[in-house]
C-alpha positions in Angstrom: -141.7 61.4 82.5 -140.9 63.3 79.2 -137.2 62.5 79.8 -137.7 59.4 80.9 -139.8 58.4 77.4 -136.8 60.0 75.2 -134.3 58.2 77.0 -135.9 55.3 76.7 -136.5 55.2 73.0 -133.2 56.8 72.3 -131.9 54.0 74.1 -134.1 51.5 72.0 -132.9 52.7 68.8 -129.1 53.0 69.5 -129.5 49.6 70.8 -131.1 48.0 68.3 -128.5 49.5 65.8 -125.7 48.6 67.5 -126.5 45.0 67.7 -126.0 43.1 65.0 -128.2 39.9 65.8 -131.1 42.6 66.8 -131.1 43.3 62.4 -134.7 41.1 61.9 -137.3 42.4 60.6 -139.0 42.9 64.2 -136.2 44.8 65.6 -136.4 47.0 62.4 -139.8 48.0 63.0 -139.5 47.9 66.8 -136.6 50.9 66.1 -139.2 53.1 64.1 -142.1 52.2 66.6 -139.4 53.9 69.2 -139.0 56.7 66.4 -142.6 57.7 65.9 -143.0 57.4 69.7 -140.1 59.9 70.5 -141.3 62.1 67.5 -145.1 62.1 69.4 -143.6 62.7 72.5 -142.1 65.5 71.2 -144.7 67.4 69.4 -146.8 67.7 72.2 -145.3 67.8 75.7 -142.9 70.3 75.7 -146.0 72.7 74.0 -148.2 71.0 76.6 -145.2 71.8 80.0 -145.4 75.2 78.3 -148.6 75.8 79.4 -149.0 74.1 82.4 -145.7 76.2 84.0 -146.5 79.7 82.3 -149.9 81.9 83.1 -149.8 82.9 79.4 -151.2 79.7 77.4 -151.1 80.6 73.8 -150.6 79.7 70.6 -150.9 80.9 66.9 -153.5 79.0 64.5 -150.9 78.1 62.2 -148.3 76.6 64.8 -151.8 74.5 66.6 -152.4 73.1 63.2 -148.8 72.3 62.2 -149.3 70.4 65.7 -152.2 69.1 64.8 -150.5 67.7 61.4 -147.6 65.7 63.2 -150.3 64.7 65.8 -152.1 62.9 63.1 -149.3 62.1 61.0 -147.3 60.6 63.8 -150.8 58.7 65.2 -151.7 57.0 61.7 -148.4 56.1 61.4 -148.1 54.3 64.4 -151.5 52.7 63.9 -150.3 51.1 60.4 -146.5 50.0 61.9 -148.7 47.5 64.5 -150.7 46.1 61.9 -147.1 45.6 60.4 -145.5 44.3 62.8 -148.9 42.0 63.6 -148.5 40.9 59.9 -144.5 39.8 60.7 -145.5 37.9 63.4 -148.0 36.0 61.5 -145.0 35.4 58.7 -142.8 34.5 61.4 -145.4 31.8 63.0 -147.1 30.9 60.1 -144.7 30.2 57.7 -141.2 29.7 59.3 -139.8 28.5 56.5 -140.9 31.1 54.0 -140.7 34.0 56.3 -137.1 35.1 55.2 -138.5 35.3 51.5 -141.3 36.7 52.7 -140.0 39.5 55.0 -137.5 40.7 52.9 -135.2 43.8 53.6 -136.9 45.3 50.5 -140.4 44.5 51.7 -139.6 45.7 54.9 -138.6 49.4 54.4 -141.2 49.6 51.8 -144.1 48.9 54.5 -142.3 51.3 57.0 -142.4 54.2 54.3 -146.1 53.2 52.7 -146.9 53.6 56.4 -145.1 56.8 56.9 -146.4 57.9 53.5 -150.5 56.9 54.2 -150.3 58.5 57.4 -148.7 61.9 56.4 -151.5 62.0 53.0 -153.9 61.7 55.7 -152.9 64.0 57.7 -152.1 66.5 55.2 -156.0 66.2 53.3 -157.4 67.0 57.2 -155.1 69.6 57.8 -155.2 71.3 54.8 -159.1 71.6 55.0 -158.8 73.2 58.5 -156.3 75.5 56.9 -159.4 76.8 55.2 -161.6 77.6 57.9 -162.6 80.8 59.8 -161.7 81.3 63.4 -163.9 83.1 65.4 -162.2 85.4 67.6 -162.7 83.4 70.7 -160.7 80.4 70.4 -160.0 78.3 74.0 -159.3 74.8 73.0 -160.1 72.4 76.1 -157.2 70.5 75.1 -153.8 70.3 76.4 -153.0 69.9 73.0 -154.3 71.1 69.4 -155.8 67.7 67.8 -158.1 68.9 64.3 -161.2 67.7 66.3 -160.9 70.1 68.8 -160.9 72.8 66.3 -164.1 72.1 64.6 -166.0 73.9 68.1 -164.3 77.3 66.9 -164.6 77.4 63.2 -167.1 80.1 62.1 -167.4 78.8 58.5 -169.0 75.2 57.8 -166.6 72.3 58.9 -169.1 69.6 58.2 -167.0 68.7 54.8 -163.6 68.4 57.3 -166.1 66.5 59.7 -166.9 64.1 57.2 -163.3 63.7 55.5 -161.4 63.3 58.7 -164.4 60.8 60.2 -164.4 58.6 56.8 -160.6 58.8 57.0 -160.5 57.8 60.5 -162.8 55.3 60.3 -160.7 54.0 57.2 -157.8 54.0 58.8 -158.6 52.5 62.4 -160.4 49.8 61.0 -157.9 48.6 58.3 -155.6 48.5 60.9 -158.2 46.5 63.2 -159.0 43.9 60.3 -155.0 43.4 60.0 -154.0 43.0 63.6 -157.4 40.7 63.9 -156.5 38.6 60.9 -152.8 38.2 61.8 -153.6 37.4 65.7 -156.3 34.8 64.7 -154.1 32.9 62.2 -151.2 33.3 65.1 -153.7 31.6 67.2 -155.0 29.5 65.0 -151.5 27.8 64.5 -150.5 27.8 67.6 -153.5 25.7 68.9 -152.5 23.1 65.9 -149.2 22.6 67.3 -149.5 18.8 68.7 -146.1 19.1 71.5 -145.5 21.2 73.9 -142.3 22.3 73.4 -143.5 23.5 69.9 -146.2 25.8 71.2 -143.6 27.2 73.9 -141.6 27.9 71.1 -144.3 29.3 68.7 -145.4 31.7 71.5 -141.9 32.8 72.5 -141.7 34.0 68.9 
């Protein structure tokens, strides 16, 4: 299955560069959807097949939060490209006309890297603050893979501060996406109802 995701986006991302008429805006962030998704893939399964094949299942504090980093990183990044690509959609059915002015090439890589760049600040304030705990010496996570949550259990110092910080930053982050996606699909809907013909809906959802 883990070959079989990598080939697939590898195959997603060669394709969509390749192909010239694939250069929109939704192909762009379709090929770093594909990127973040391979990158994901990557930071926890081979860990995660390394555990499940060998009887010794171990791993350092410092490489399970550097997991637990690109975990998060990877995850809010993800979260903020499909609000994105919800929000090019809207542009796309909305306004038709205005959408090349509006999705610009310039607009485009700058909400790919403000998404990379909220994500990765996020990640790095959470992980940062469990850098700062103490470990107890017993330390079985009941995860297949270290996620900052999972960590709190086996903290011997207070981690109500990280508890709060990575909840209000969760919470923040989840539901700005929500509101966007919400917003974007409503106005898609919205618009589409108003069409009058039928060919122009058909169209409108093909879109």
């Amino acid at each position: 299955i883990y070959l079989l995701t990598l080939s697939g986006n590898l195959l997603m991302i060669l394709v969509i560069r390749a192909s010239s008429h694939l250069h929109t805006p939704m192909y762009f962030f379709l090929n770093h959807l594909s990127f973040l998704d391979l990158c994901y893939s990557s930071v926890t399964v081979p860990k995660m097949l390394e555990n499940l094949l060998s009887e010794k299942k171990t791993i350092s504090v410092e490489n399970c939060l550097t997991q637990a980093f690109f975990v998060l990183a990877s995850g809010g990044t993800e979260l903020c490209l499909l609000a994105v690509m919800a929000y090019d959609r809207y542009a796309a059915i909305c306004y038709p006309l205005l959408y090349g002015q509006m999705m610009s090439n310039e607009l485009c890589v700058g909400l790919v890297w403000g998404s990379w760049g909220l994500a990765f600040l996020d990640a790095f304030i959470n992980t940062l603050l469990a850098w700062n705990l103490d470990f107890c010496e017993t330390r079985v996570i009941s995860n297949f893979i270290c996620e900052i949550p999972s960590l709190f259990p086996l903290s011997c110092s207070n981690s109500s501060v990280n508890f709060a910080v990575l909840f209000c930053s969760t919470l923040l982050h989840a539901f700005g996406t929500f509101l966007l996606v919400f917003f974007s699909y409503t106005r898609i809907v919205s618009t589409i109802l108003s069409i009058s013909s039928t060919s122009g809906r058909g169209k409108a959802f093909s879109t």
